[in-house]
C-alpha positions as CSV (number, residue, x, y, z in Angstrom):
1,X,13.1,3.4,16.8
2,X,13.0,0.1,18.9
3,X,10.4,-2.5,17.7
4,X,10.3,-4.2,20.9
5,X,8.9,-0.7,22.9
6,X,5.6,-1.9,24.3
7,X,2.6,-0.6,23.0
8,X,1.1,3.3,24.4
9,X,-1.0,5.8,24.4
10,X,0.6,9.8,23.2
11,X,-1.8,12.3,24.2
12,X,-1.1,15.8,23.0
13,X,-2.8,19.0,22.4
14,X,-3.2,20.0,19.0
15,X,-6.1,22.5,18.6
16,X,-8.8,24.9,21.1
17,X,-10.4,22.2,23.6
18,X,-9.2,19.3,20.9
19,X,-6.5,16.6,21.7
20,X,-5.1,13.6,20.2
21,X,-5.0,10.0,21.7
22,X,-2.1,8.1,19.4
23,X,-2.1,4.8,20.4
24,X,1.5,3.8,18.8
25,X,2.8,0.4,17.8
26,X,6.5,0.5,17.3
27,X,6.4,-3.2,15.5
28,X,4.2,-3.8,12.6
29,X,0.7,-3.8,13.4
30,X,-0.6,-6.3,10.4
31,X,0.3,-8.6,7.9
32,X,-1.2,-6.3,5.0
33,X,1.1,-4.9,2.1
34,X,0.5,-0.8,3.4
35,X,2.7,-2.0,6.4
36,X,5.3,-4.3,4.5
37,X,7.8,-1.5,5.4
38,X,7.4,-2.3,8.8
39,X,8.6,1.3,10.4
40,X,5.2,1.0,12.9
41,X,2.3,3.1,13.1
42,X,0.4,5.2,15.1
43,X,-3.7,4.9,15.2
44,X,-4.9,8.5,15.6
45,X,-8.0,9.4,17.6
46,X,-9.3,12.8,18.7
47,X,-11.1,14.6,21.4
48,X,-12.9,17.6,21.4
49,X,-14.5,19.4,24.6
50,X,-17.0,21.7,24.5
51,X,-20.4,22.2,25.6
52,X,-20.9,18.9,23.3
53,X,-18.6,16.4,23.8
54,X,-17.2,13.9,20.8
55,X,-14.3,11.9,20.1
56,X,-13.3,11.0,16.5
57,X,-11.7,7.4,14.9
58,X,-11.4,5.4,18.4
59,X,-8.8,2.7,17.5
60,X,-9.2,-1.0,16.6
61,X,-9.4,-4.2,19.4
62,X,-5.5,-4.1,19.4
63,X,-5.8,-0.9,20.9
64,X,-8.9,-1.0,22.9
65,X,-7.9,-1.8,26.7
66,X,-4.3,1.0,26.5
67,X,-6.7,3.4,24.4
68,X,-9.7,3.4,27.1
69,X,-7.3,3.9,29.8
70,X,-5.3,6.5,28.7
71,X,-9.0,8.1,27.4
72,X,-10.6,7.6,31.1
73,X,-7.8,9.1,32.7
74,X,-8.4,12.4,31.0
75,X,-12.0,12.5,30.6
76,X,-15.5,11.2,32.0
77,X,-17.5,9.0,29.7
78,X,-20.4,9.4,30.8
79,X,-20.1,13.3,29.4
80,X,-19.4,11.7,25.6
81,X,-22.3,12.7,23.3
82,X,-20.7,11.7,20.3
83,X,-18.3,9.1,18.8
84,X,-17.5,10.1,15.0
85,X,-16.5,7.5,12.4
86,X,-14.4,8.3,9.8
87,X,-15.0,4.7,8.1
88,X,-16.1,1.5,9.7
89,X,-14.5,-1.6,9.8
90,X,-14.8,-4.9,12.1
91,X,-11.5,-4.3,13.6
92,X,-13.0,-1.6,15.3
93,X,-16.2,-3.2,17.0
94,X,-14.5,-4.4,20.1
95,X,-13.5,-0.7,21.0
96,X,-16.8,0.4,20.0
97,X,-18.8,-2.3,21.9
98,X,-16.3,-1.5,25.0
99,X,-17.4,2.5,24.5
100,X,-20.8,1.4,24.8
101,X,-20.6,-0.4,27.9
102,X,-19.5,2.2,29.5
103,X,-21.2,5.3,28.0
104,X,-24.4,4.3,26.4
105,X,-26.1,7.3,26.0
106,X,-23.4,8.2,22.9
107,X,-24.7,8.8,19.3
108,X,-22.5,7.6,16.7
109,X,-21.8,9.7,13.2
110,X,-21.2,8.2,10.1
111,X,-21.8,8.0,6.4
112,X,-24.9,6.4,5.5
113,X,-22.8,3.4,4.0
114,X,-21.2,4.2,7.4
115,X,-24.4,3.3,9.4
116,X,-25.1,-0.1,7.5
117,X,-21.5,-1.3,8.4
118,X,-21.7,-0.3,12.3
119,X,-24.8,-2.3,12.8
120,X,-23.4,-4.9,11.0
121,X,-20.5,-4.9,13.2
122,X,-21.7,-4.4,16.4
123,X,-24.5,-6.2,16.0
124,X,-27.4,-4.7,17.1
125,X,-30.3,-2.6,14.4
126,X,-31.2,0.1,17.5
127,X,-28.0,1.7,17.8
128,X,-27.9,5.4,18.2
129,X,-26.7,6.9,14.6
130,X,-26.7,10.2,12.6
131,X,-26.5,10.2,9.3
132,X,-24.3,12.2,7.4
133,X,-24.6,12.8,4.0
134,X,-22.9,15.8,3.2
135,X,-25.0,19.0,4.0
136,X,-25.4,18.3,7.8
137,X,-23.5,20.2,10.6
138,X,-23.0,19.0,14.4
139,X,-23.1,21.7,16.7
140,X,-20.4,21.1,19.4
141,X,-20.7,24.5,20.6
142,X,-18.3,27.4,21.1
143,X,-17.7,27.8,17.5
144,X,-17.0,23.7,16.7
145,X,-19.8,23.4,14.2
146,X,-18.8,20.7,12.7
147,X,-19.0,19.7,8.8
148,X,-18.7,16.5,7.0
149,X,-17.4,15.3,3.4
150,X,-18.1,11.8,1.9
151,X,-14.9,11.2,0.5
152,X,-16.4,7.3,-1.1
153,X,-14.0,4.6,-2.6
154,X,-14.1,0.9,-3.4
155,X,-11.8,0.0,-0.4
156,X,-13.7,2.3,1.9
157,X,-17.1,3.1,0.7
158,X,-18.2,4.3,4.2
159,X,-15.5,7.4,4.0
160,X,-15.8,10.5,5.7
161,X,-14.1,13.5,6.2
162,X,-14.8,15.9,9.3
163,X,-14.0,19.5,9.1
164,X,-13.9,21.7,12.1
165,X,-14.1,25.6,11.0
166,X,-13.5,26.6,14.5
167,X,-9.6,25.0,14.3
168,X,-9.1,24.7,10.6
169,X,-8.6,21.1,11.4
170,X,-9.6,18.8,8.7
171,X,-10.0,14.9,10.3
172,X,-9.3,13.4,7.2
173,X,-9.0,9.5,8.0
174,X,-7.1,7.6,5.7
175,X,-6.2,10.2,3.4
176,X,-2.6,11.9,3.7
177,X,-1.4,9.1,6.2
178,X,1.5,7.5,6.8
179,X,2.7,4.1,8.7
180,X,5.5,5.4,10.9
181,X,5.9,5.5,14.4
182,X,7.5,8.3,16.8
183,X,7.2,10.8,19.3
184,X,6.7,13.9,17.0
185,X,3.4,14.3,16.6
186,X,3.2,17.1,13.8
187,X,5.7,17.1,10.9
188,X,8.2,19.1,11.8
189,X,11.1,18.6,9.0
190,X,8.5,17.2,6.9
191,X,10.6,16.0,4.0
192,X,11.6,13.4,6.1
193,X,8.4,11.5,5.6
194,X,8.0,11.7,1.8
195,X,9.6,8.5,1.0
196,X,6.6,7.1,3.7
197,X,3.8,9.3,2.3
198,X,4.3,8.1,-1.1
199,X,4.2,4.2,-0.2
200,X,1.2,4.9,1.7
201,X,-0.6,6.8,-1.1
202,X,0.9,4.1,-3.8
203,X,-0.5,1.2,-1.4
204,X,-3.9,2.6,-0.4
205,X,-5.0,5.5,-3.2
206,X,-3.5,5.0,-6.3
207,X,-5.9,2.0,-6.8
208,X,-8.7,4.9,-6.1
209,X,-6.7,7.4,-7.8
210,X,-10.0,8.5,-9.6
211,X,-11.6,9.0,-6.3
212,X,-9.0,10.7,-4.7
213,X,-9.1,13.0,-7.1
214,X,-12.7,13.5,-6.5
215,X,-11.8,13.9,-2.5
216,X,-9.3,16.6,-3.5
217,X,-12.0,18.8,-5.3
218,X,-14.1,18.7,-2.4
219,X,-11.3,19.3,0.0
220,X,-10.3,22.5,-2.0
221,X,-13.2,24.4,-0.7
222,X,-12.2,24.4,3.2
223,X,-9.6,26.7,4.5
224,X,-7.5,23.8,6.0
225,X,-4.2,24.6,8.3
226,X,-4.4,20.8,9.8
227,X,-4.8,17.3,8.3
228,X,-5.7,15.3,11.2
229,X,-4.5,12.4,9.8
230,X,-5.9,8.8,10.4
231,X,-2.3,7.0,11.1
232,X,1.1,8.9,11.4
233,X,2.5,12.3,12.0
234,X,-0.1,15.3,11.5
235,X,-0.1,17.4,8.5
236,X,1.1,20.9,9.7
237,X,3.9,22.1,7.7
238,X,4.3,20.0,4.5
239,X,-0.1,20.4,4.4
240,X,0.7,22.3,0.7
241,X,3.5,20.1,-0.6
242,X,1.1,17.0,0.8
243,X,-1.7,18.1,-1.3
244,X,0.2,19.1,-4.3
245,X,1.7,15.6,-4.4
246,X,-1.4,13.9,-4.0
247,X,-2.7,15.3,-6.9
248,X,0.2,14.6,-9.4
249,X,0.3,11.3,-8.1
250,X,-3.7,10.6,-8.5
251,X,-3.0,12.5,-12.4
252,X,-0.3,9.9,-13.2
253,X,-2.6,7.2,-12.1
254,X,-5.7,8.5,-13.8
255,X,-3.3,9.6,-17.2
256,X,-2.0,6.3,-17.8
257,X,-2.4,4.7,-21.3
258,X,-2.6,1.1,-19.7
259,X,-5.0,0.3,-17.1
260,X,-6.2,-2.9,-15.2
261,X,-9.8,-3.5,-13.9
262,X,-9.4,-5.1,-10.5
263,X,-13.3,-6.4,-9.1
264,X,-14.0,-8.4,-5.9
265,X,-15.9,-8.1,-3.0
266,X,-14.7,-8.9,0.5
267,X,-16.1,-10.7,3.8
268,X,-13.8,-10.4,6.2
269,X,-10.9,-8.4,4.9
270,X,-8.8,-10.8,3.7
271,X,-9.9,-10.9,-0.3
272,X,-9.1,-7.2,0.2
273,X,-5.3,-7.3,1.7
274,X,-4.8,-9.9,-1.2
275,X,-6.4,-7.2,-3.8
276,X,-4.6,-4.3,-2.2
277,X,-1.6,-6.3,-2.6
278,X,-1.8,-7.1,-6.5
279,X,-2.7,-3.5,-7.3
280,X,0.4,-2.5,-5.4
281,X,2.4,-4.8,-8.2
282,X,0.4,-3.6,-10.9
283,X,0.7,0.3,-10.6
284,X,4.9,-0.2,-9.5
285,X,5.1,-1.6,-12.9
286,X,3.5,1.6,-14.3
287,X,0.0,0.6,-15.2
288,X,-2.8,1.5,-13.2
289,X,-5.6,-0.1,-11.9
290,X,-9.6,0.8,-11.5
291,X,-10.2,-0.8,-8.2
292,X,-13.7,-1.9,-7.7
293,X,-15.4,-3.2,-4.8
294,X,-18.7,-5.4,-6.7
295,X,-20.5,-4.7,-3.5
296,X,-21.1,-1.0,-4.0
297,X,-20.7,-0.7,-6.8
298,X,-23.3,0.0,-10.4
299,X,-23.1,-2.5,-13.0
300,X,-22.9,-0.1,-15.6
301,X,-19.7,1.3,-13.4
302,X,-18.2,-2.4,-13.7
303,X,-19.1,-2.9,-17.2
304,X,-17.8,0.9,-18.1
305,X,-14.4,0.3,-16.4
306,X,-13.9,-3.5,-18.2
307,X,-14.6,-2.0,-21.6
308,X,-11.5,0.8,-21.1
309,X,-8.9,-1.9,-19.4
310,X,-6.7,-3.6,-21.3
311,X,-6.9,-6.8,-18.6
312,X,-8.7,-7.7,-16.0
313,X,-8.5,-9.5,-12.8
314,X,-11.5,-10.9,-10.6
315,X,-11.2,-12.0,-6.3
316,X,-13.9,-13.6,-4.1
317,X,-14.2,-15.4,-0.7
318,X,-16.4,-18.3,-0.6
319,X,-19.1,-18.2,1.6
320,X,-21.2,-21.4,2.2
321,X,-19.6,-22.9,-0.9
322,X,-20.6,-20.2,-3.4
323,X,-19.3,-16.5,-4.8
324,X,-21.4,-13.9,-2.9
325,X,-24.2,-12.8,-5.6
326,X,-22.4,-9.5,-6.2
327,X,-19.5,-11.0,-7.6
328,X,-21.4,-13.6,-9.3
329,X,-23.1,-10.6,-10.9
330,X,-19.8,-8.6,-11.7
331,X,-18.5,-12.1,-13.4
332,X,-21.6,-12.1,-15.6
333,X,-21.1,-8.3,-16.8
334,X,-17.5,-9.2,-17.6
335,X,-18.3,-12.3,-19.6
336,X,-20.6,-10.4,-21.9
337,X,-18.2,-7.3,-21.4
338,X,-14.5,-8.0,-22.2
339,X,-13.4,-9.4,-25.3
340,X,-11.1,-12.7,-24.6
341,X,-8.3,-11.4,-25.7
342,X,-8.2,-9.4,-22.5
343,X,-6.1,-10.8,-20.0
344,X,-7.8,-12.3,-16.9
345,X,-6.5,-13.3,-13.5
346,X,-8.1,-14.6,-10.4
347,X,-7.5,-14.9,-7.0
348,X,-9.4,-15.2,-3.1
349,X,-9.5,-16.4,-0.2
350,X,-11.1,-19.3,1.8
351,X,-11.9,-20.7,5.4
352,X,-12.7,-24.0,4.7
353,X,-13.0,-24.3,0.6
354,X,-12.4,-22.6,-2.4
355,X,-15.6,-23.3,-4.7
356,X,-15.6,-19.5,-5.2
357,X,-12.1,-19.0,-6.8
358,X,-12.2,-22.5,-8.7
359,X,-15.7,-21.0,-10.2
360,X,-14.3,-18.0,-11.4
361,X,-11.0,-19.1,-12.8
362,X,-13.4,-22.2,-14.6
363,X,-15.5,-19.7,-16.4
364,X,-12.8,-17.3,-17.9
365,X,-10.8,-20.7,-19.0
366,X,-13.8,-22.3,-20.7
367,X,-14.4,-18.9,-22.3
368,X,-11.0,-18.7,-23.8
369,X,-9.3,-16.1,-21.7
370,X,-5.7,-16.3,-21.3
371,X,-4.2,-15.8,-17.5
372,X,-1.4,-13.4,-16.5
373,X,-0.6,-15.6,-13.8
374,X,-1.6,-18.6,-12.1
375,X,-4.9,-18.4,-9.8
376,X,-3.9,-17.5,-6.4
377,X,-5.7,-19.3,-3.7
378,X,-5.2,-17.9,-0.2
379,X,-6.6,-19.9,3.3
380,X,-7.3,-17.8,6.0
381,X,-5.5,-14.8,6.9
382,X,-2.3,-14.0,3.9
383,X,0.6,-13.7,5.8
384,X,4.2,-11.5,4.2
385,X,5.3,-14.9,1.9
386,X,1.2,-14.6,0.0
387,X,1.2,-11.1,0.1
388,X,4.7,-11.0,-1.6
389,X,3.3,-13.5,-4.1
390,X,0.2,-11.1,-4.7
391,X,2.7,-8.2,-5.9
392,X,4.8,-10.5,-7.6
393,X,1.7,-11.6,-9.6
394,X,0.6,-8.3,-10.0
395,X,3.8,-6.5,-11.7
396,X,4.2,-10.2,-13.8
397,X,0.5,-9.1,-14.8
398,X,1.2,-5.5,-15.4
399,X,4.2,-6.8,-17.4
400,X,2.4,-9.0,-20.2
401,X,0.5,-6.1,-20.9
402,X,3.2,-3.9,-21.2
403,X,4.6,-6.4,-23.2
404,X,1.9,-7.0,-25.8
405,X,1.6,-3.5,-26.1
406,X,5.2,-3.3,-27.2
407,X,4.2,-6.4,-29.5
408,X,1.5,-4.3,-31.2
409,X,3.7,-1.3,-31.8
410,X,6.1,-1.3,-34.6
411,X,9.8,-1.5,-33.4
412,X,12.0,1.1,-34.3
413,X,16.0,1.0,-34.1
414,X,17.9,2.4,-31.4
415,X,18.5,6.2,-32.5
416,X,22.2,7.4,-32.0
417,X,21.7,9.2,-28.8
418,X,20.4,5.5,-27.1
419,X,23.5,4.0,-28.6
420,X,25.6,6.1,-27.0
421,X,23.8,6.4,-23.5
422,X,24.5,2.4,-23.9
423,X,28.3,2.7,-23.5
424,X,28.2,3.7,-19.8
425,X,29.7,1.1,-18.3
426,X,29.3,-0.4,-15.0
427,X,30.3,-3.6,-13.0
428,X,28.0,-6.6,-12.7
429,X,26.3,-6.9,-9.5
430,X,23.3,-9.2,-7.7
431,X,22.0,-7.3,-5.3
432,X,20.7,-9.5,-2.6
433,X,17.9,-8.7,0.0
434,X,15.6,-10.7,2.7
435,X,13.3,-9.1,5.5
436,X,11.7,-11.7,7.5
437,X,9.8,-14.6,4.9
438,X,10.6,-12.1,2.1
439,X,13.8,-12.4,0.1
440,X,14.4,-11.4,-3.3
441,X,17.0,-10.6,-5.8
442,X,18.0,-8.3,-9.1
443,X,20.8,-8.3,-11.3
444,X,22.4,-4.5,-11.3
445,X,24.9,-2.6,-13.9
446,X,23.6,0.9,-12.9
447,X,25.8,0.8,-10.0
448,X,28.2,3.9,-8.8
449,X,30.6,4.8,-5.4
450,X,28.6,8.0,-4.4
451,X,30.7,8.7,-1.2
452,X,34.0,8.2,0.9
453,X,33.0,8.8,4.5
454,X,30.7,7.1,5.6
455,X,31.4,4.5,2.3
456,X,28.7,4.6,0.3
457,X,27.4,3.7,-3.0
458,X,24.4,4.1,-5.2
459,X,22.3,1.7,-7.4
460,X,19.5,1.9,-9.6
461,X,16.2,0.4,-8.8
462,X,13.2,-0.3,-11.2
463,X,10.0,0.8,-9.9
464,X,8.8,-3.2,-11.7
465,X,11.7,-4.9,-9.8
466,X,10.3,-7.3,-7.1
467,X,13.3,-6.4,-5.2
468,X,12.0,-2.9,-5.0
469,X,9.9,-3.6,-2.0
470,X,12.9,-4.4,0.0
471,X,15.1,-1.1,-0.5
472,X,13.0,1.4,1.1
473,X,15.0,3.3,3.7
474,X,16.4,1.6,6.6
475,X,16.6,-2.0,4.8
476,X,20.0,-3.7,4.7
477,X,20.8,-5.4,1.1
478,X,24.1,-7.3,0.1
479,X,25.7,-6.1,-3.0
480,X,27.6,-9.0,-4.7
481,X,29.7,-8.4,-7.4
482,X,30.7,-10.5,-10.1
483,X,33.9,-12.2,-11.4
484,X,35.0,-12.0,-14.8
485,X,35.2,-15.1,-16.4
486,X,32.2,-17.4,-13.8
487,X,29.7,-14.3,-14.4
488,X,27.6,-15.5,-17.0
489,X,26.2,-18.4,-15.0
490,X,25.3,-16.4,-12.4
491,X,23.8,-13.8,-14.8
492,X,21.6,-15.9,-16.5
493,X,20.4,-17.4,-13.4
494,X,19.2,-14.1,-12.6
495,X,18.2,-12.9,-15.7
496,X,15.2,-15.1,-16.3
497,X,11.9,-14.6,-15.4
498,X,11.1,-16.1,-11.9
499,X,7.1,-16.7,-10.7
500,X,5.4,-14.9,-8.2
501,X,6.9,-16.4,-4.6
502,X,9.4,-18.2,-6.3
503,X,12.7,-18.8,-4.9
504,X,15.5,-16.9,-6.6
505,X,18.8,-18.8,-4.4
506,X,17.2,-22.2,-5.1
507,X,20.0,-23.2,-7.2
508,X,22.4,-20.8,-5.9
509,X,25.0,-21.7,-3.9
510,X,24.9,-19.2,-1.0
511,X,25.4,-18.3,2.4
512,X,23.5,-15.4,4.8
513,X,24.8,-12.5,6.6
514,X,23.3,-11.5,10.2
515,X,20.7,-9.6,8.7
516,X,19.7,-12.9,6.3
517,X,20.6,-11.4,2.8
518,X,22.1,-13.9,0.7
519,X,25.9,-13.6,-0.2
520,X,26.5,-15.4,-3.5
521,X,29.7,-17.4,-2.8
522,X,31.0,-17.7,-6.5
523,X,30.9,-13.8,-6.2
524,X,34.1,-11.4,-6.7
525,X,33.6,-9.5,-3.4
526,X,30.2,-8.6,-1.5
527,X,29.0,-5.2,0.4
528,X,26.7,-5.7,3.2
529,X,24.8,-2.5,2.9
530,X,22.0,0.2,4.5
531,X,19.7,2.3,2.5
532,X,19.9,5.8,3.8
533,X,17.3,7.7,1.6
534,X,16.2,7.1,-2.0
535,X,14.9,9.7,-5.0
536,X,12.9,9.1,-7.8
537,X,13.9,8.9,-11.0
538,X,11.9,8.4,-14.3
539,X,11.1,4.3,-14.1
540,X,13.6,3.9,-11.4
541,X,14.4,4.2,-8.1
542,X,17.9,5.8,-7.1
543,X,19.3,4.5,-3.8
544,X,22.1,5.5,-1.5
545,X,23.2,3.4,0.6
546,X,25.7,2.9,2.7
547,X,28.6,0.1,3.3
548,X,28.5,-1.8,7.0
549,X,30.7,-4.5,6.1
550,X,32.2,-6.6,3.2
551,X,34.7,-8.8,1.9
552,X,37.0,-9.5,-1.3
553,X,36.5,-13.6,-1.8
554,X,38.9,-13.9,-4.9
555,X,42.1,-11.6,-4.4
556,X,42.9,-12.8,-8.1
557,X,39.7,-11.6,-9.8
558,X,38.7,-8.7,-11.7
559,X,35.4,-7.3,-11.7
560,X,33.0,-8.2,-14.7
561,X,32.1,-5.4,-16.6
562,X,28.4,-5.1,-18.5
563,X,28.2,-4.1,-21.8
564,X,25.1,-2.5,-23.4
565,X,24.2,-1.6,-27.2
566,X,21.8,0.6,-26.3
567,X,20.1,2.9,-23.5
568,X,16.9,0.7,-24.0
569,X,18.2,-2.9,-23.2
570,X,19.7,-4.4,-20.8
């Protein structure tokens, strides 16, 4: 896939008198972490023709002018009747305030949450809306009698699903997406796309994994042979498998002993990227995380979900110098609420000042709280450098619970079977990555040769490791192994614990291949190498990859072999 392909429009037939318009950016469309793997995406829209007319989820105002070309050439606004929202957001206004222009007589369908946003957005109280809350059908004609499902949660409260019984085509907006860009538009060889599918959900619903459960319960009553999916390849083949995994992955969230409570409220979207991006660290650490949006959400909700989380981390924008009321209110709930030895965090972003987060991070201080990490303050938009912070800060978070927990329990000796797991044996490596302003770094033992031709190897990944982020498939990492005998230096470097955004090769003397990952230069040999596919296993990752290039740098050294007591520690 070439990132420099311009921008376009794919229109396809995928159902009786429906098509889709998917407006494709090869390149990644935003700086937000659902799209840190950088593979593209498509922005799905849909047109169905009958004796009503309606098109569903036009894109947003990067899209607007290819979108409404491709759309005109096909069809004649001025027969539109209906344009059907599967959630609102301002990114979408200019392409709905362009639709209007043209074709005014349209009626818009939404959520009632739905209908508050759209006015808010566009601007203007006598807009043409129906309201759907659930019960309501839209009579397209020829059989399209179309149904709706709220399908609420924090990050999109306006959510609905449409559900056409005519095709068997669910419209399901953000759920069962994925970021990735091609020409196939259903998903043919489906498999392919799990390692995608799972980032997605991990990114976007396991925060909600509550909800999404609630979604799926709903869902289970339609005879669905289509997800019409908001962004990536339609659901066609894999729909089953999909839905399965959506469930066990919503279960493990929901099952987990640990949980977070994560609270803010959001002006313009950017307090949200920045909370988005936290939970991601959080629930890769293995903890999950109550997302809750203060804004529409119940105080009793917000006090319920403090009292079960073992920590609990608040975000605000400042608007004319204050916290908007609801999070003013949410802070007030958890004051009373959580007992200080919770553990807190903070974090939001700012135009011009930050009164909001100081505020915050001022009254869980003075109440005794301890912090499990230091405030993040973001200006403007976040861009990869704060969002890698966020999930840095995030997993740290995660981590100190984890930790106390450990604390709490009473330790118990390694049992035989541990001891002996501990005697594998495997060479000491740094593995070394960087993807544009992101670069981390992890020190590996769990390191094997998996193939001659091509040369390949594999490595072990923890799910916690910061690193993780940057050996998804298609990323390039450098694989440095250690010398016998200057190892230990290197290996305590690496061993301790580094803050959120901080730089690992600070005192590291190092060079860069052409793909930027850092080559340790005191290292044995290095392998500059591809990720080709990964599975999961337990807390880990496992990761093939294989070798482009490398280099012996000491023809004289051996290779520094890690020793282990036990299966437990490293």
């Amino acid at each position: 896939m070439s990132k420099n392909k311009p921008r376009d429009v794919q229109v396809y037939p995928i159902a009786t008198d429906t098509r889709i318009l998917r407006s494709r950016s090869w390149s990644r469309l935003r700086f937000e972490i659902e799209y840190a793997l950088a593979k593209g995406t498509t922005a799905n829209s849909y047109l169905i023709e009958s004796d009503k007319n309606a098109i569903i989820d036009p894109p947003g105002e990067t899209f607007t002018q290819i979108y409404l070309e491709a759309l005109q050439q096909r069809f004649h606004l001025e027969d539109l009747d209906y344009v059907i929202l599967g959630h609102v957001n301002p990114n979408r206004a200019a392409t709905l305030k362009a639709l209007l222009q043209i074709a005014p007589q349209i009626t818009f369908v939404c959520s009632n949450p739905g209908a508050i946003n759209l006015r808010g957005a566009l601007e203007n109280p006598d807009l043409q809306i129906l309201v759907m809350r659930g019960d309501e059908t839209l009579d397209l004609g020829n059989g399209h009698n179309l149904q709706f499902i709220p399908t609420p949660n924090p990050r999109y409260a306006d959510q609905l699903c449409t559900y056409d019984p005519q095709t068997e085509v669910l419209y399901s907006d953000k759920l069962f997406g994925a970021h990735v860009c091609g020409d196939q538009v259903f998903d043919e060889g489906w498999e392919v796309y799990n390692e995608d599918r799972r980032y997605y959900f991990d990114c976007l619903m396991a925060p909600h994994a509550r909800q999404v459960e609630t979604a799926l319960d709903k869902l289970v009553d339609y005879p669905v042979r289509m997800y019409a999916t908001g962004h990536g390849p339609l659901v066609r083949y894999g729909l089953i498998d999909l839905t399965k995994a959506y469930r066990e992955w919503s279960q493990q969230q929901t099952s987990a002993d640990l949980r977070v409570a994560l609270i803010y409220a959001s002006a313009y979207g950017n307090t949200a990227t920045l909370a988005q991006a936290i939970a991601r660290g959080i629930t890769k650490a293995g903890v999950a995380v109550e997302s809750i949006n203060c804004e529409f959400t119940e105080p009793e909700e917000i006090r319920a979900a403090v009292e079960k989380a073992a920590g609990f981390i608040i975000g605000s924008p400042t608007l004319g110098g204050h916290a908007p009321t609801p999070v003013q209110t949410a802070l007030g709930i958890v004051l009373s609420t959580a007992t200080n030895n919770k553990l807190a965090g903070a974090f939001g972003s700012f135009g011009w000042s930050g009164e909001a987060v100081d505020l915050i991070e001022g009254k869980l201080k003075d109440a005794g709280y301890r912090f499990g990490f230091d405030t993040i303050r973001v200006k403007f938009k976040p861009d990869d450098a704060t969002l890698q912070l966020c999930e840095e800060a995030g997993t740290d978070f995660a981590q100190a619970l984890k930790k106390a927990r450990k604390v709490r329990s009473q330790s118990q000796p390694a049992t035989t079977v541990e001891q002996a797991v501990g005697r594998i044996v495997g060479s000491l490596c740094v593995l070394t990555a960087k993807e544009g302003d992101r670069s981390s770094a992890m020190l590996a033992s769990w390191v094997s040769q998996a193939s001659f031709n091509p040369p390949g190897l594999t490595i072990a990944v923890a799910k916690d490791r910061a690193v993780e982020t940057l050996t998804h498939t298609g990323n390039k990492f450098v694989l440095n192994i250690l010398k016998e005998g200057n190892h230990l230096g290197l290996m305590k470097h690496f061993l301790k614990p580094f803050g959120p955004g901080q730089d690992r090769f600070a005192d590291v003397a190092a060079q860069e291949t052409e793909s930027g990952s850092p080559i340790l230069t005191d290292a044995l040999a290095y392998l500059e190498c591809s990720v080709q596919n990964r599975m999961e296993s337990g807390d880990h990752w496992l990761v093939y990859a294989t070798v482009e290039s490398g280099k012996l740098l000491d023809t004289d050294g051996i290779t520094a072999v890690h020793h282990r007591k036990s299966a437990t520690h490293y």
